[in-house]
N, C-alpha and C positions, 0 to 999 in steps of 0.2 A: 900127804896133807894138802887141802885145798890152797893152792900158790896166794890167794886174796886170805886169808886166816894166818898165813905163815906172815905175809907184808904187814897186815895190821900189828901182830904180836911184833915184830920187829920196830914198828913204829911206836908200840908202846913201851917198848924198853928202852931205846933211845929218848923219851918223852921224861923216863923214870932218870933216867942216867943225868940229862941237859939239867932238871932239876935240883939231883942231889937227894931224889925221893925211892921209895922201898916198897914194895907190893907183899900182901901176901894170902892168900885165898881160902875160902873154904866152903866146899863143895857138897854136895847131896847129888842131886839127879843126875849131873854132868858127869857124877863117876872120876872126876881128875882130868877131865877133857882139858876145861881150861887151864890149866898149872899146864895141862901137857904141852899144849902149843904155844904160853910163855915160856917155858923152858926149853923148849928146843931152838931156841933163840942166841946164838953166839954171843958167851958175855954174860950171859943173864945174871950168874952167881952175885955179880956184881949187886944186883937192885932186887935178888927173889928170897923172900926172908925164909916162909914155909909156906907149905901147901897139907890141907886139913879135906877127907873125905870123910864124910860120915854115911853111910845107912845104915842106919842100925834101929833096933826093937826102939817102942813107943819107950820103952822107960828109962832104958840107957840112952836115946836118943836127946832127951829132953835134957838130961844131967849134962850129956855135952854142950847143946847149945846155952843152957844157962849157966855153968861153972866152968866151961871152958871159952867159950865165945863170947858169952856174956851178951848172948842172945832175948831178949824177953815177949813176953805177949807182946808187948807195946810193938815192937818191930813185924810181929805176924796178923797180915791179913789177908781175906779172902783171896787176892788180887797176889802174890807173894807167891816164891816158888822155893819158902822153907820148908824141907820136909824132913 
């Protein structure tokens, strides 16, 4: 892992920790990229609630982000990297 990607993820886990606060993700095109290099962060169980990848077909895709995520149009646009 790039040693600047491993510091930052370590900086934001101390960031979660100092506040008392909880992360938790969900993913499409990254594939689990980022859960992955929060997690591999000593500690983390502490502040990482879950991690959610989804790619999956137009029509089960859509049922996850709006009855699991609770994702909607209003959130998606052009400009947006929901897929």
């Amino acid at each position: 892992m790039n040693p600047q990607i491993f510091e930052t993820a370590e900086k934001l886990v101390d960031l979660l920790k100092q506040n008392n606060l909880k992360i938790a993700t969900a993913e499409s095109c990254t594939g689990g990229m980022v859960s992955s290099f929060i997690t591999s962060v000593s500690g983390v169980s502490d502040v990482f609630e879950m991690g959610m990848v989804s790619i999956l077909s137009a029509k089960f895709g859509t049922l996850l982000r709006k009855v699991i995520l609770h994702i909607t149009r209003w959130y998606i646009t052009p400009s947006s990297a929901i897929t």
